[in-house]
C-alpha positions in Angstrom: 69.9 147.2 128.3 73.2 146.0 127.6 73.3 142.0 128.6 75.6 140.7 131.0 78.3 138.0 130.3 77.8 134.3 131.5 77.7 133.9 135.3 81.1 132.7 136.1 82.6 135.3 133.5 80.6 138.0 135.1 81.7 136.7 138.8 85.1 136.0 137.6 86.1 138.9 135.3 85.8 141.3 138.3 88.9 140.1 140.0 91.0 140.0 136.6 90.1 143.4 136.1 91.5 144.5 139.7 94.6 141.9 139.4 95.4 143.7 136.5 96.4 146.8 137.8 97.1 145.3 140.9 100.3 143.5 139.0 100.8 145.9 136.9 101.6 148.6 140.1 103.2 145.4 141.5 105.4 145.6 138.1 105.8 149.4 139.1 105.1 152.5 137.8 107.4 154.8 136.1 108.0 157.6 138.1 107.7 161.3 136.0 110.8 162.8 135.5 111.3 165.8 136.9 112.4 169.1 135.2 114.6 171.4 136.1 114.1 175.2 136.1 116.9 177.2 134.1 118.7 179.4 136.3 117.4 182.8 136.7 121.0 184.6 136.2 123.8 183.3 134.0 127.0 181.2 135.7 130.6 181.5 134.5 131.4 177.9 134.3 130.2 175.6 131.1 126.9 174.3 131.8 126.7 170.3 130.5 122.8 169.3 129.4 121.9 166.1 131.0 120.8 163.4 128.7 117.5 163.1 127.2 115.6 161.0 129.8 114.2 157.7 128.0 110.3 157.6 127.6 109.8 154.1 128.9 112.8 152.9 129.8 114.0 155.2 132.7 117.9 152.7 133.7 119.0 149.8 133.3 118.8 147.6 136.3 122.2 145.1 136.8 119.7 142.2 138.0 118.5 142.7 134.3 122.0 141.9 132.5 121.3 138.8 130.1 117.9 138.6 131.2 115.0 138.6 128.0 111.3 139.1 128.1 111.3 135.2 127.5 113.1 134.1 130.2 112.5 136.9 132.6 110.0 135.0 135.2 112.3 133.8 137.8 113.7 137.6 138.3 110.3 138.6 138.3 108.8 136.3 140.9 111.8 137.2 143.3 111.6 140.9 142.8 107.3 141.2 143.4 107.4 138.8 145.6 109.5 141.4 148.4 106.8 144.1 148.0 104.1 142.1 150.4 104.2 139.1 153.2 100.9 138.4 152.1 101.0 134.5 151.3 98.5 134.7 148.0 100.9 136.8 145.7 103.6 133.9 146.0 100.6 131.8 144.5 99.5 134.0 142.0 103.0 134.5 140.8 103.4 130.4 139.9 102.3 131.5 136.6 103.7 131.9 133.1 104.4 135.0 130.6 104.2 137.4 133.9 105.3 140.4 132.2 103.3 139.7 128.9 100.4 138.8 130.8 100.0 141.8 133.0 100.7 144.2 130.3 98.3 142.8 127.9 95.7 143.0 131.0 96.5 146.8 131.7 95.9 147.2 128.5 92.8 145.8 128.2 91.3 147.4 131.3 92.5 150.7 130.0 90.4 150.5 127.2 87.2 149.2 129.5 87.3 145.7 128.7 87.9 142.5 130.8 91.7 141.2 130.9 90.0 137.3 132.3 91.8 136.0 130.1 95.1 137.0 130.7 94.3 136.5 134.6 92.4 133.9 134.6 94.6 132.4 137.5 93.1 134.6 140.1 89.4 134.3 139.5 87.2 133.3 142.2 85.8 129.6 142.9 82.6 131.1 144.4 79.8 131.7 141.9 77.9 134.8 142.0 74.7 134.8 144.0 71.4 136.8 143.7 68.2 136.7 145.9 64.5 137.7 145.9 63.3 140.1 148.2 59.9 142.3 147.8 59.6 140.8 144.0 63.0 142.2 143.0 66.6 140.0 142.1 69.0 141.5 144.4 73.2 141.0 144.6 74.0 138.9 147.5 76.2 140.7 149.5 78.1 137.9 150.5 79.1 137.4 147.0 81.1 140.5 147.6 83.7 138.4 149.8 84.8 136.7 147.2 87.1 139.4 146.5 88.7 140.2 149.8 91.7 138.5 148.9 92.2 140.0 146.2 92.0 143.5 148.1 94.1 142.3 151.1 96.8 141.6 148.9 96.9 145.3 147.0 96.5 147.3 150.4 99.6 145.1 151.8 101.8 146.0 148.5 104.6 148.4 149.6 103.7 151.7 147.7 107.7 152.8 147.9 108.8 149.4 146.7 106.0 149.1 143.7 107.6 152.7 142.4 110.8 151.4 142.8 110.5 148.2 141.1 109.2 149.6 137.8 112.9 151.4 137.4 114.1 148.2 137.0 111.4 145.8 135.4 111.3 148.8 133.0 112.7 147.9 130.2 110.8 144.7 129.9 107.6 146.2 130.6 107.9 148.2 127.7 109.1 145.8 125.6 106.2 143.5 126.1 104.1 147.0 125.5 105.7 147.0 122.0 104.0 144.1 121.5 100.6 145.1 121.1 100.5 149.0 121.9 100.0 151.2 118.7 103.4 153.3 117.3 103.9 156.1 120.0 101.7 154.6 123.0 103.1 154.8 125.7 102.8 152.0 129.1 102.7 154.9 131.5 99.7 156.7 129.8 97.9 153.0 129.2 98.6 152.4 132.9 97.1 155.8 134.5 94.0 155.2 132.1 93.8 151.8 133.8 93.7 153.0 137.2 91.4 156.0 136.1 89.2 153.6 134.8 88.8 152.0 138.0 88.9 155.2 140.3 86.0 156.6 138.1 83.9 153.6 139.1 81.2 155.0 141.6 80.0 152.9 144.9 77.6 150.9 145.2 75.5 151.8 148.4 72.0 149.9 149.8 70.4 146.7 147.7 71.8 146.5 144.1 68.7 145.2 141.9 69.8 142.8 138.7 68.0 141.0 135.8 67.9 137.7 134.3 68.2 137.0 131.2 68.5 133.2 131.1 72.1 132.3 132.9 73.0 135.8 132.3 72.5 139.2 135.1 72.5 142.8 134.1 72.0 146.0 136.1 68.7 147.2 136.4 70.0 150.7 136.7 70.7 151.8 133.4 73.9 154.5 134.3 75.3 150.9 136.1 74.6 148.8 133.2 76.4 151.6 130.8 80.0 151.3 132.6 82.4 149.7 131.1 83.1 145.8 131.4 86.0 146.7 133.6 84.2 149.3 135.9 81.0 146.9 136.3 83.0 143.8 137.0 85.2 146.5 139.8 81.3 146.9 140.9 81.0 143.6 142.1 83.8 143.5 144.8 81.1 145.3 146.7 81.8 148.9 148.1 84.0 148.2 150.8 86.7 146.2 148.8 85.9 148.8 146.4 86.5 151.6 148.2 90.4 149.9 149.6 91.2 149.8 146.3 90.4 153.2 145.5 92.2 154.5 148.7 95.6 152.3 147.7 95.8 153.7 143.9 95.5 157.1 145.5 98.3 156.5 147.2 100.3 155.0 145.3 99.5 157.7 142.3 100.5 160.3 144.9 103.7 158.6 145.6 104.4 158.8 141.8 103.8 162.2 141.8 105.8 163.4 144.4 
């Protein structure tokens, strides 16, 4: 069996790994372009080809004029910061390196592995709890609560506002994706693994049982324990923060679609 990380990472990790695609919808998503079907019988006027639609950077935003990747955290704090009233995202958008940060985290998560670091802002302050019961280490549900917040505040995003917001932030997001993405990856697939990565995670239902292993837990189920870091820290908002999340990337990878 695969050993858990230390408490607080395990406890903490779970909410960076749902921040992080949390941001990066609150960053936007690129919506697909769409193609247009060739007409089925010839027209007697010239017909102009459109130009190639950009791969990452779908316009140029005005707001972005003179703005860099460097300096680019005041115009993102204003611009996230309309997509919920919720009073925790102003908080959680204090921070530095926005852009840089989320990406990096996405990225991370899309490959199964904890993005803490990068988001290590919005961890919890509770620890993570266990009890005995009928000589068995069960989760404490109420250590699910610790990530309510960070649920309430992705439900409240505005899923027409999150699309809309990635055709201007655009350009930076994939400009910090240079950064560290191989040559040829693209944000939007790295993204849409992200979010599959967490919509594959299944539900937790009745007691979950856990091991210790000195000041580390793991799953006694063995297909639980075999997720990846991401999907067994996305375990531990419980199922019913779980399944909100779910429900709001459905929606808002629906609205992309469409």
């Amino acid at each position: 069996m695969v050993a858990a990380k230390r408490i607080l990472w395990v406890g903490g990790a779970l909410a960076a790994g749902v921040v992080a695609v949390v941001v990066a919808l609150l960053l936007g998503i690129r919506h697909e372009a769409r193609k247009t079907a060739p007409p089925t019988e010839p027209v007697p006027i010239e017909v102009v080809e459109p130009p190639p639609v950009a791969t990452e950077v779908p316009f140029s935003s005005p707001r972005l004029a003179g703005v860099t990747l460097a300096a680019s955290d005041p115009l993102v704090r204003e611009l996230v910061a309309r997509l919920s009233s919720h009073p925790q995202l102003v908080s959680w958008l204090v921070t530095e390196e926005l852009v840089r940060r989320f990406v990096v985290a996405v990225h991370s998560a899309a490959r199964g592995l904890s993005p803490r670091e990068q988001l290590d802002f919005a961890l919890p302050e509770e620890p993570f709890r266990v009890h005995r019961r009928g000589g068995k280490l069960l989760v404490d549900p109420v250590c699910y609560h610790r990530y309510d917040l960070a649920a309430e505040v992705f439900t409240s995003l505005d899923t027409a506002g999150s699309v809309a917001l990635y055709r201007e932030l655009g350009p930076l997001i994939a400009e910090a994706h240079r950064e560290i993405a191989g040559p040829g990856e693209s944000f939007d697939v790295t993204l849409r693994a992200a979010i599959s990565e967490l919509l594959a995670t299944p539900t937790l239902e009745g007691d979950v049982e856990v091991s210790q292993k000195v000041v580390t837990f793991s799953f006694v189920d063995e297909q639980l324990e075999q997720l990846s870091a991401a999907q067994r820290h996305f375990l531990r908002m419980g199922p019913v923060n779980v399944g909100r999340v779910q429900a709001k990337l459905e929606e808002l990878d629906a609205a992309l679609r469409r």
